[in-house]
Each structure stands twice: as structure tokens, then as C-alpha cells.
N, C-alpha and C positions, 0 to 999 in steps of 0.2 A: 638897255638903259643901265648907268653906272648909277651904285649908290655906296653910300660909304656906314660901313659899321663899326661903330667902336664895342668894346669891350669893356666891361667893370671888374672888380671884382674877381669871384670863381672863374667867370666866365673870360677874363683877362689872365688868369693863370692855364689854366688847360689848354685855351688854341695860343697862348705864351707871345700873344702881339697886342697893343692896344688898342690898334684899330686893323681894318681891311676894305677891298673892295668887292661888292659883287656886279655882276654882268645878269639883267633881269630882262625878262623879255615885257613889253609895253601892258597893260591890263592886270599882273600882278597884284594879288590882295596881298595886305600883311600876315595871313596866315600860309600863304605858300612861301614865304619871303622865311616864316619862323620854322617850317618844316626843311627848309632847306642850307641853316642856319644847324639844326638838329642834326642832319648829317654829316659837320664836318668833324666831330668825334663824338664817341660812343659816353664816354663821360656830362659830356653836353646837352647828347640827347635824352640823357635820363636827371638833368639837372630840372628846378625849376626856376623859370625867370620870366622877364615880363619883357617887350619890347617896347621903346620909346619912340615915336616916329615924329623927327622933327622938335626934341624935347616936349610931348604929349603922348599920352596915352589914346591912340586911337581904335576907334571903335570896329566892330566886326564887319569885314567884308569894306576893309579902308584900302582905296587902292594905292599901289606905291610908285613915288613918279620920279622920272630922271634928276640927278641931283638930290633925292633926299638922304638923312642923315637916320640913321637907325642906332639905339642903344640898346647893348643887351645887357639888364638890368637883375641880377637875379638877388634873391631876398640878402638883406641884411642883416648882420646876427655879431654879436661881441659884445661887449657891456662898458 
């Protein structure tokens, strides 16, 4: 299944694209979706951040379906 990530933030400077796609196989929870999201750098995976699924924050053990839209959302901070 294709789904599309964008990027905010830290998390739009380190992997240095605004958005991406990934290739998920079908029954994917949002937490193997965020472990494997952690993989693609080292900076990344020791960042924190929140995922948005479809602009909502979904709940644990949310499964992720062809076509959706994921934000990687990591804390806010500036003044």
C-alpha cells in the first residue's frame, strides 16, 4: 500500500524533503509505520515527534490504509 509522508519542522530538515512515499504492506498499525519512519536516520530516531494520520492524532494500534496521509510532527519550540 502507498502512503504519503510529509515532514515538518526538524523533521523536514534532516531527511531535507518535505514530503515522501512509503510502500506498506496491508494490516500496518501506526506504530510499525513510526518505527520505520525512525529508521531512515539516526537523528530521527532519537528525535521526538508525534504522527498525524490523515490530520488527527490516532489512537494506538490505528491501522494505516492505502492512500493515507501521515505528518511527522515533532514538538514546537521558538518564542
Amino acid at each position: 500500500m502507498d502512503i504519503t509522508v510529509k515532514c515538518f519542522a526538524a523533521a523536514r530538515d534532516v531527511l531535507a524533503r518535505d514530503e515522501f512515499h512509503m510502500d506498506i504492506p496491508e494490516g500496518t498499525t501506526i506504530e510499525v509505520v513510526e518505527r520505520e519512519i525512525r529508521k531512515l536516520s539516526t537523528q530521527l530516531a532519537e528525535m521526538p515527534f508525534m504522527l498525524a494520520l490523515n490530520m488527527a492524532y490516532p489512537a494506538e494500534g490505528t491501522l494505516v490504509k492505502e492512500g493515507d496521509e501521515l505528518a511527522i510532527i515533532p514538538p514546537v519550540s521558538g518564542g
